[in-house]
C-alpha positions as CSV (number, residue, x, y, z in Angstrom):
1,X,-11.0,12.0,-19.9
2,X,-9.0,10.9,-22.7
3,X,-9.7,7.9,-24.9
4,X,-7.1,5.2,-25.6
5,X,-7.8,2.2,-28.4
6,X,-5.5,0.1,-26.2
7,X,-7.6,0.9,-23.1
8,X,-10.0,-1.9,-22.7
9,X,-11.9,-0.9,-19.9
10,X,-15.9,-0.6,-19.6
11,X,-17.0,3.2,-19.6
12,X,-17.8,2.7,-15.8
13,X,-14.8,1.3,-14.8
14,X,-12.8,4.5,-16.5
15,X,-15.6,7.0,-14.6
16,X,-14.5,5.1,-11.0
17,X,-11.1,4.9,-12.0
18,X,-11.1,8.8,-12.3
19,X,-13.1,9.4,-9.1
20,X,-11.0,6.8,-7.2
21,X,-8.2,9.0,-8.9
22,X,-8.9,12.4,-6.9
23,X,-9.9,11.2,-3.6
24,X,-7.8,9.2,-1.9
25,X,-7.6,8.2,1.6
26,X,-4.6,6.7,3.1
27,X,-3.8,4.4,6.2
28,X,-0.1,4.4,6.9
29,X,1.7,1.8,8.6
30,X,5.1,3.6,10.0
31,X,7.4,0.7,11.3
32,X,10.5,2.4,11.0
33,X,12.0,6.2,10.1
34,X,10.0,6.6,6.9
35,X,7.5,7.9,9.6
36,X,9.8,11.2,9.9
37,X,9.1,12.0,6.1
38,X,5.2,12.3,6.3
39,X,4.7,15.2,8.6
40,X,6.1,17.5,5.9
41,X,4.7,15.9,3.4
42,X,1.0,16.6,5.0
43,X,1.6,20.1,5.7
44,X,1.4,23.6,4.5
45,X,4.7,23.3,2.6
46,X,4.1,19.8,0.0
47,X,0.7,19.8,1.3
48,X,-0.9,16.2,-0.2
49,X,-4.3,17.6,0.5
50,X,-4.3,19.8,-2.4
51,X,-3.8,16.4,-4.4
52,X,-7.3,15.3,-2.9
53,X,-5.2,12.8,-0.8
54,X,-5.9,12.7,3.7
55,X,-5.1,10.7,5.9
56,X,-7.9,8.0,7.2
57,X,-8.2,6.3,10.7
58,X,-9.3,3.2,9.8
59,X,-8.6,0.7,7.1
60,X,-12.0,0.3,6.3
61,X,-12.2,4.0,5.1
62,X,-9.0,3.9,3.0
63,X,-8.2,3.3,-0.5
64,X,-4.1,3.5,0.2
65,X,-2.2,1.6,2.5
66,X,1.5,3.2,2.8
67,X,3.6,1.3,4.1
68,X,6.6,2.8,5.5
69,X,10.0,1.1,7.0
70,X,11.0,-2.2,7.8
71,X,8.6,-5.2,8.2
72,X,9.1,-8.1,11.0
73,X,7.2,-11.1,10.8
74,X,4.8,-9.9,13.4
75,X,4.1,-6.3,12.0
76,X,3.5,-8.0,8.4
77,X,0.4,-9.8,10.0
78,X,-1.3,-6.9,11.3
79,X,-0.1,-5.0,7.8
80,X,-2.5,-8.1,5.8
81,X,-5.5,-7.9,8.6
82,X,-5.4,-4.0,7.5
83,X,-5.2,-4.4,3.9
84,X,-7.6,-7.9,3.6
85,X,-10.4,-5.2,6.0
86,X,-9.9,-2.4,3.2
87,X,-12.8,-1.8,0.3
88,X,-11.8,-2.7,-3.2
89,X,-10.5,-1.0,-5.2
90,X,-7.9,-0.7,-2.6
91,X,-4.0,0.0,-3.2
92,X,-0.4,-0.1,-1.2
93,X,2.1,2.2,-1.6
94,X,5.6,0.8,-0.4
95,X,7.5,3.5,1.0
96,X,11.8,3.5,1.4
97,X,14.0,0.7,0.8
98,X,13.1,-1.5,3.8
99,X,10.1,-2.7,1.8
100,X,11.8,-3.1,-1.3
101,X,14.5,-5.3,0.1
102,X,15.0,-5.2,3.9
103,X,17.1,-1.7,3.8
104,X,19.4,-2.3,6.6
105,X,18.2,-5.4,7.9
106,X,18.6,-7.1,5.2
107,X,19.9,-10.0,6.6
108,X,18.0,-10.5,9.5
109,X,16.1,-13.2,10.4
110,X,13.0,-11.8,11.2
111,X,12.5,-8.9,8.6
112,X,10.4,-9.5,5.5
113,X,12.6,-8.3,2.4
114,X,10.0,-7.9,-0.2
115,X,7.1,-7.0,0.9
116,X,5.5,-7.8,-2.7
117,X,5.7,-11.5,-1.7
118,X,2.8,-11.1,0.3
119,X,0.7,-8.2,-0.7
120,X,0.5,-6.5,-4.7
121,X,2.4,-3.5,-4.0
122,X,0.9,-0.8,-6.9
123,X,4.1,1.5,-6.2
124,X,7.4,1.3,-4.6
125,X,9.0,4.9,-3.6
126,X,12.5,4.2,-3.2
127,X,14.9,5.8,-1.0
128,X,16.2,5.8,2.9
129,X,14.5,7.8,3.3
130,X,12.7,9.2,0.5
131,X,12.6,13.3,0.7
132,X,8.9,15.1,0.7
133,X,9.4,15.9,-2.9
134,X,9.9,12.5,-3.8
135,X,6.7,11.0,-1.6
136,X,5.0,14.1,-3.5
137,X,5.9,12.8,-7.2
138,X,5.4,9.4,-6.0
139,X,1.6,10.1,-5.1
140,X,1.0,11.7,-8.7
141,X,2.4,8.9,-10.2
142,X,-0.2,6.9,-8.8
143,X,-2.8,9.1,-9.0
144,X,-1.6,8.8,-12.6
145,X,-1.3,5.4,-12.8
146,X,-5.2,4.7,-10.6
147,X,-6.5,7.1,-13.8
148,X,-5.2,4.8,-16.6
149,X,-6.3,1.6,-15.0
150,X,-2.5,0.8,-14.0
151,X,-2.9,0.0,-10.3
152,X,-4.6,-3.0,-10.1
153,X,-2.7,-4.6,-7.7
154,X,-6.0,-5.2,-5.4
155,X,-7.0,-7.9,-8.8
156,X,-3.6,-8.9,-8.7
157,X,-4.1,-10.4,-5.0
158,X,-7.8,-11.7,-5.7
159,X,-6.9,-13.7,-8.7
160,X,-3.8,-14.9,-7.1
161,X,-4.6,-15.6,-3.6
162,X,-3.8,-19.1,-3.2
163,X,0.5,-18.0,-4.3
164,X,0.0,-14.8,-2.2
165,X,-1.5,-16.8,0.9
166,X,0.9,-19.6,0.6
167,X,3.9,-17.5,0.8
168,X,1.9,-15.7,4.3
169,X,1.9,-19.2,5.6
170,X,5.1,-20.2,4.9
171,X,6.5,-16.9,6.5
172,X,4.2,-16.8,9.5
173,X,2.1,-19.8,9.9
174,X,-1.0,-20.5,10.7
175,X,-3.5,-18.1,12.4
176,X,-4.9,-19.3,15.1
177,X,-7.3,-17.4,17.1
178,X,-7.8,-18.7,20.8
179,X,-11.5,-17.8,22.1
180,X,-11.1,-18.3,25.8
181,X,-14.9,-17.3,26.8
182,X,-15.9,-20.6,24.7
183,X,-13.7,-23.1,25.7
């Protein structure tokens, strides 16, 4: 571990940060084609496993959430009931251009343009769709990035949550969950 005088982190945080670093586990949310680009990516070819990154079930067990494609208002919903389950410290990885800025549905009414509105997005891999070789050098740079303290979008969204959650309501409303057991 190498020591910066401009890194103001506690000697724990650095030790987690570097752990955190080489084991992550991702949850992906494929909405659209970026889906196509993660088979390779996983296998013997790219192979993301040798970067101590796999693939996780459940949001609770992940540290990434990769989002991949175009968002609708209904799919970003489920996308901040994943990321609000997820452990701290927890981070997204936006993957293509749909997330960036609608891609091709840009101008449709019911596609979210930029997904960091609504969630801290650590790191944007751009492209339509972005090639193995670019997911690959996209996951060292945040492996990179987790090591030096740089993604900290998760802090981001906890310190901000009132602009974050204001800007869920205005797209989607108000949650409301019907229990029809207890009525």
């Amino acid at each position: 571990m190498v020591l910066d005088e401009k890194d103001n982190r506690n000697v724990w945080e650095k030790i987690g940060d570097y752990f955190s670093a080489n084991s992550i586990w991702m949850k992906w949310y494929c909405t659209g084609c970026g889906a196509i680009e993660l088979p390779p990516t996983m296998t013997s070819r790219y192979d993301m496993e040798r970067l101590g990154m796999g693939p996780m079930a459940t949001p609770r067990q992940a540290d990434v959430l990769l989002i991949t494609g175009y968002l609708s208002t209904k799919t970003l919903r489920r996308v901040i009931y994943s990321y609000e389950q997820m452990n701290s410290p927890r981070f997204i990885v936006a993957f293509g251009s749909c997330t960036i800025n609608g891609g091709i549905y840009y101008d449709s009414y019911a596609t979210i343009g930029r997904l960091d509105k609504y969630l801290p997005v650590d790191l944007y891999i751009a492209g339509c769709m972005p090639r193995p070789e670019v997911v690959m050098n996209g996951f060292n740079e945040l492996i990179k990035m987790i090591k030096k303290g740089q993604a900290k979008g998760w802090k981001h969204y906890q310190e901000n949550y009132e602009w974050y959650k204001k800007n869920q309501l205005d797209s989607l409303g108000e949650v409301i969950i019907k229990d029809e057991f207890h009525e």
